[in-house]
C-alpha positions, 0 to 999 in steps of 0.5 A, spaced: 500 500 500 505 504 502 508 504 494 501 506 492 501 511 495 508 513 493 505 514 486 499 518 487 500 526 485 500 530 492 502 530 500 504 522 500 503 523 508 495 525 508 493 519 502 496 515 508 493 517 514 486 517 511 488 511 509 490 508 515 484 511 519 479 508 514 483 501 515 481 502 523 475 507 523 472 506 516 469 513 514 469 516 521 475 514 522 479 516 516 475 523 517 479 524 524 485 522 521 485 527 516 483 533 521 487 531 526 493 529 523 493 534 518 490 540 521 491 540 528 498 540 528 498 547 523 493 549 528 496 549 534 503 552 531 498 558 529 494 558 535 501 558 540 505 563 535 499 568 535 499 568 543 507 569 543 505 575 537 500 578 542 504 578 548 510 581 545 506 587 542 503 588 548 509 588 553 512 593 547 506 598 547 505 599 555 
């Protein structure tokens, strides 16, 4: 499966991800795998730099 994926065009990590999800979860599971494994990651990094960005234009204006 793994060298299928290789022939695929686009991110090989996403195609197996939802692959594995729908291997143990079927259509929930390939869903949860595609958000979370994908997104969430992306997510969290935006969430914990805007935080950081926030803080240091605060300490800069008072």
């Amino acid at each position: 499966m793994l060298g299928i994926g290789y022939t695929l065009p686009g991110p090989i990590a996403t195609k197996m991800e939802i692959y594995i999800g729908f291997q143990e979860g079927r259509y929930l599971g390939s869903f949860l795998a595609a958000v979370f494994a994908t997104v969430a990651p992306s997510l969290i990094l935006m969430l914990t730099l805007m935080v950081l960005l926030y803080n240091i234009w605060n300490l800069s204006a008072s």
